[in-house]
N, C-alpha and C positions, 0 to 999 in steps of 0.2 A: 340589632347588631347582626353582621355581617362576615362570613368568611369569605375570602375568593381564591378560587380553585381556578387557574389558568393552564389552558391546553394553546398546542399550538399545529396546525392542522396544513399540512403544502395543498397547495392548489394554483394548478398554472404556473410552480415555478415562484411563486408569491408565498411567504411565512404570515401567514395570519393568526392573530391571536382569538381562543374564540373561551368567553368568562363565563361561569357558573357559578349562579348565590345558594348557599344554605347557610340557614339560621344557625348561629351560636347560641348556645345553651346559655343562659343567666345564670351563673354561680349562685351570686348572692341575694337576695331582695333586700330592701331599705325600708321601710315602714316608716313614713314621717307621720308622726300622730300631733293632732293639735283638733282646736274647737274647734275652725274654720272660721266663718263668717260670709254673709248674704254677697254674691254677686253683682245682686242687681237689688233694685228697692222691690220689686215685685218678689223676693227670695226672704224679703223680712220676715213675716209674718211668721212660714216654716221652718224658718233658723230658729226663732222664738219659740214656736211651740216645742222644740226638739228641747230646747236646751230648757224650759221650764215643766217636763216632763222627766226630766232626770232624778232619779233619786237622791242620785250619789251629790246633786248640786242639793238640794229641797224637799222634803218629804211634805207634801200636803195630803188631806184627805182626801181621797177622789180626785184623785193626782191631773188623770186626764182630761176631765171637765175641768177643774183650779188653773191648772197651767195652761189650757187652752184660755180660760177669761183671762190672766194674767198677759198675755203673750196678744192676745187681742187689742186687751186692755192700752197696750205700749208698743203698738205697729206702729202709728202715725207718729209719734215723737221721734224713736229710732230712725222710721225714714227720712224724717227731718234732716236727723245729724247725719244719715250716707250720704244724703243728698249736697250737703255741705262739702263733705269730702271727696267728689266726683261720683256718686250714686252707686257705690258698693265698696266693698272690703277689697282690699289690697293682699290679704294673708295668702291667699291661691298662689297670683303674681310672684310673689317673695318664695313664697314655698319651691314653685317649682323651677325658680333662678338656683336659688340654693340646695336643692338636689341634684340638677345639671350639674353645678358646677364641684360636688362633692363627689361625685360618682365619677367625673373628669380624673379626677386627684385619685380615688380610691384605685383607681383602674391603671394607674402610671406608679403608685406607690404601694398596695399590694396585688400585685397579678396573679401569684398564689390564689387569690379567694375572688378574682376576678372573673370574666367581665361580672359587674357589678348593674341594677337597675333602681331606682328608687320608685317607689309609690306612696302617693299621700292618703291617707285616713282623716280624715274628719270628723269629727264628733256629730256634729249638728246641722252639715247641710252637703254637697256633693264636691267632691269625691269622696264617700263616705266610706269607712272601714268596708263591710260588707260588699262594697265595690270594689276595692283595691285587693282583697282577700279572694275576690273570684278572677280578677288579672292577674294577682298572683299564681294562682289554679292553673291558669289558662297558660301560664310561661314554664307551667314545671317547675317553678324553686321549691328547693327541699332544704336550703339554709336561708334563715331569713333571722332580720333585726329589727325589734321593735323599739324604734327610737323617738323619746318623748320630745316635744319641740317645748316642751316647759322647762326652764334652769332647773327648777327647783320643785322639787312632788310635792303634789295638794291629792289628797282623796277625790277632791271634786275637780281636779284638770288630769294627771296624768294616769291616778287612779281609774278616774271614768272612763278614759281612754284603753287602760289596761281589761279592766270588765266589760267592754263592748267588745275587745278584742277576742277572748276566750270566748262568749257569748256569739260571736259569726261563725270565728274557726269551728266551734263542737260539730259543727251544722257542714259549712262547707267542706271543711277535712277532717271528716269525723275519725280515719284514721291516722292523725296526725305524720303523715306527708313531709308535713313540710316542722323544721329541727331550729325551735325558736330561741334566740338569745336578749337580753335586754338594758336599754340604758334607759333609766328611770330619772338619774337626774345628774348634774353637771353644772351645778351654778359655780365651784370652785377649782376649773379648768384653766390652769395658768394660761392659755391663749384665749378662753373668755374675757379672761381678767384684763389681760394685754388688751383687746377691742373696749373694754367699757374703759378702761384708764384713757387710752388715744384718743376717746371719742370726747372723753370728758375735758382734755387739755385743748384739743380742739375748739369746744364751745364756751373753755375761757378764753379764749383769745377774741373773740365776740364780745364782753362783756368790755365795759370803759375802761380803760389801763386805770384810773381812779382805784375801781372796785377791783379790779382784776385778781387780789389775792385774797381780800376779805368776805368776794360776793359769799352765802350760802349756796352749797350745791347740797338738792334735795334727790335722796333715792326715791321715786314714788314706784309701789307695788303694787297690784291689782288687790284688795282686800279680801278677807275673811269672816263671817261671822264668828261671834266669838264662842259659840255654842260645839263652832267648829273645831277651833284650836285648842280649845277645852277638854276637848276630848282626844287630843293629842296628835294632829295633825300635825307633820313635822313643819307646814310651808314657811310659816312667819320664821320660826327657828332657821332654814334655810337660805331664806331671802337678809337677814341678817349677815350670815355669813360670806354670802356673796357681797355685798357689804363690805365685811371685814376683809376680807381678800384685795378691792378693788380699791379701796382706801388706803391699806397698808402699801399697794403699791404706786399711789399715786402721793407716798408719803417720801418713800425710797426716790420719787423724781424730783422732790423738792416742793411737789405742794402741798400748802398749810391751811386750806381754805378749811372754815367750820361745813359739817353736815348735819344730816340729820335723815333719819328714816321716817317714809309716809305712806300712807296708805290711800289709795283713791280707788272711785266707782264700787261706791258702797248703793247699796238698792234695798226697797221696803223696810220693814217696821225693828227689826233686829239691831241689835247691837253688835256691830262691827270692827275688827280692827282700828286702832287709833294712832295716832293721831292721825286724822283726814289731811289728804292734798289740800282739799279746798279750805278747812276752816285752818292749816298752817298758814298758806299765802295771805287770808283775812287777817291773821292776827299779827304776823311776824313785824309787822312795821311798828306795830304796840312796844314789843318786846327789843329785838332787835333791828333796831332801824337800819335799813339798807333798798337803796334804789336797783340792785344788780341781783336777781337770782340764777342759778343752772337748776334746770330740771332733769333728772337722768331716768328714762324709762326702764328700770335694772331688770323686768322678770318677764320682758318682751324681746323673742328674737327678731322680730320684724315690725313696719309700720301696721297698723290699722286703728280699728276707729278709737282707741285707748289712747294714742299718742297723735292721730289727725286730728279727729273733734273733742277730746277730750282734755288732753294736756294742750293742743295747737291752737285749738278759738277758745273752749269754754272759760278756763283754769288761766288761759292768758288775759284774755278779757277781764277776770276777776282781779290778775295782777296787778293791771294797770288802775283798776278801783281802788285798789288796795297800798298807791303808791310806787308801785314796782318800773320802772319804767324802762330797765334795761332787762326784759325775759329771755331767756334763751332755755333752749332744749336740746341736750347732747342725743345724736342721733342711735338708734336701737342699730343692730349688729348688718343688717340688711344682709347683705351681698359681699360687705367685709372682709377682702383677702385674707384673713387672719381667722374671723370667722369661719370659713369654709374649710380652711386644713385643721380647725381645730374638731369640727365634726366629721373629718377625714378621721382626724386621729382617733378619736372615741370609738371608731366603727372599727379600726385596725385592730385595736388596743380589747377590745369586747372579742372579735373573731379569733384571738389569739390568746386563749385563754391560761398559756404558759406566762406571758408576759405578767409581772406584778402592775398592778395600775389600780388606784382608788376606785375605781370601779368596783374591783371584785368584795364588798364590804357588805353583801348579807341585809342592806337594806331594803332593798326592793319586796324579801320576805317579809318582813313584819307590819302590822295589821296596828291599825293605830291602839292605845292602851283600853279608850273605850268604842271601840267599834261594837257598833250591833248591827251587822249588816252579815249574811250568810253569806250571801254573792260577792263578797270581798275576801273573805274565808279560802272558797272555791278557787277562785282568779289565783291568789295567790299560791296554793296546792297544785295548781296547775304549772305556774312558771319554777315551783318547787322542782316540778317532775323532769325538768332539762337538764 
């Protein structure tokens, strides 16, 4: 960003204008935190080994040898499915439409904490936190937002995200510089709630006027193991509410259709969140017979391969095995006009810590009931200390 300083300078008689650029200071930095995902097919492999190195996802023995075989083990299938959906991830793309256009709005609607810049973090491949945290360095912000792109907090997405965060900063701003604030989660944002409701009326109006009010519409949520939740991970409790939120208001517009909460992209030998996306669609025609489903991707702010390849070929394909012959997929928040001011507004509403807003609810502090992890302890002592 840019200020301009205009002189205007006679010569021969002639008013000429002559400009000078200096840099505008960034008020605020943005931190969009999320996994990420591979670029390219050539990116898989390193996506893989990052995210099966993580603790906070898997604890194996000899972690770095396990998750490297692991990650090896399931390069060539993975690249299959990017390859399906144009040969990389899409979450980059999406990310940084919707930072553009947040920081557009944040900048016109509060100028007080303005200009505004956003930077993405990524868990697992580049632009990586520890990258975005040295550009941040490099811009001078001393107020900065670390904003989860996850609705709803899991230990293992915005958690991890939170413990890599503290784990760069110690390092690059060892004397904390820069004056951190935090949105950890927001799946119950009446303008969230407004984009899944739209989205959802939208993708019935696709379905046959037949089905149109009886199809099932399926929340599907990225799953859990249950060793996980067990121990008191608030996500599935969360991803429910957002849920009850979006229901409740697509109740209040007159729709009656039945739902139902699922869980997909469960992996290895654990026992997982239930019911499954895939064995609901298998059996749903058993139980309740119906040619018309919605599928709503509820704990995804953007496309990638969870809603390309996963809910768009695999999960369809298994539909139409399965009897289904009207699928459809309500579209994730993307670019969203409603989406974008409602992450305006979360940023406003954080900066402005006079204002009352469900945000300020003391949850970000607490540590699941059975955590045994030190470096979850630490993270949170740390965003304690703002």
């Amino acid at each position: 960003m840019f200020s301009q300083s205009i002189t205007s300078v006679a010569k021969n008689g002639i008013g000429k204008m002559k400009y000078s650029t200096t840099p505008t200071k960034i008020k605020t930095g943005i931190l969009l935190m999320n996994m990420g995902g591979p670029r390219t097919l050539d990116e898989v492999n390193s996506f893989l080994r990052n995210l099966f190195w993580d603790r906070d996802i898997m604890q194996l023995p000899a972690q770095k040898f396990l998750g490297k075989l692991i990650a090896d083990r399931r390069t060539k299938s993975i690249q299959d499915q990017y390859a399906q959906i144009g040969g990389g991830s899409e979450i980059e793309k999406w990310t940084k439409l919707q930072g553009e256009k947040m920081v557009e709005l944040l900048d016109v609607k509060s100028k007080e904490t303005g200009p505004h810049k956003y930077y993405i973090g990524f868990r697992y491949n580049e632009p990586m936190t520890k990258t975005a945290l040295e550009e941040m360095m490099r811009d001078g912000i001393t107020n900065a937002v670390a904003f989860s792109q996850y609705f709803q907090y899991s230990c293992t997405t915005s958690g991890s995200n939170l413990n890599d965060l503290y784990k760069h900063q110690k390092i690059i701003d060892p004397n904390q510089s820069i004056k951190w604030s935090f949105i950890d989660r927001w799946g119950t944002h009446p303008l969230l709630v407004k984009v899944f409701a739209d989205n959802i009326q939208k993708a019935l109006e696709k379905v046959d006027p037949e089905h149109k009010d009886t199809a099932p519409i399926l929340f599907s949520a990225h799953s859990l193991p249950l060793k996980v939740v067990f121990r008191g991970d608030p996500y599935t409790n969360e991803v429910a509410a957002t849920v009850g939120y979006v229901v409740s208001e697509l109740r209040r517009r007159g729709v009656k259709n039945p739902y139902r909460l699922v869980w997909q992209s469960k992996v290895g030998p654990l026992e997982w969140m239930g019911p499954s996306t895939e064995h609901v669609l298998k059996t749903i025609n058993k139980n309740t017979p119906t040619p018309s489903v919605v599928l709503v991707p509820i704990a995804f702010t953007s496309d990638h391969i969870e809603t390309l390849y996963e809910l768009g070929i695999e999960y369809k394909n298994l539909a139409q095995e399965s009897g289904i012959t009207n699928y459809v997929i309500a579209e994730p928040p993307n670019d969203n006009p409603s989406f974008i001011e409602c992450m305006a507004d979360l940023v406003i509403n954080k900066l402005d810590s006079k204002k009352p807003t469900y945000l300020n609810n003391n949850q970000v502090y607490m540590r699941c009931p059975g955590c045994e992890f030190d470096h979850c302890k630490t993270t949170k002592d740390w965003i304690r200390s703002f």
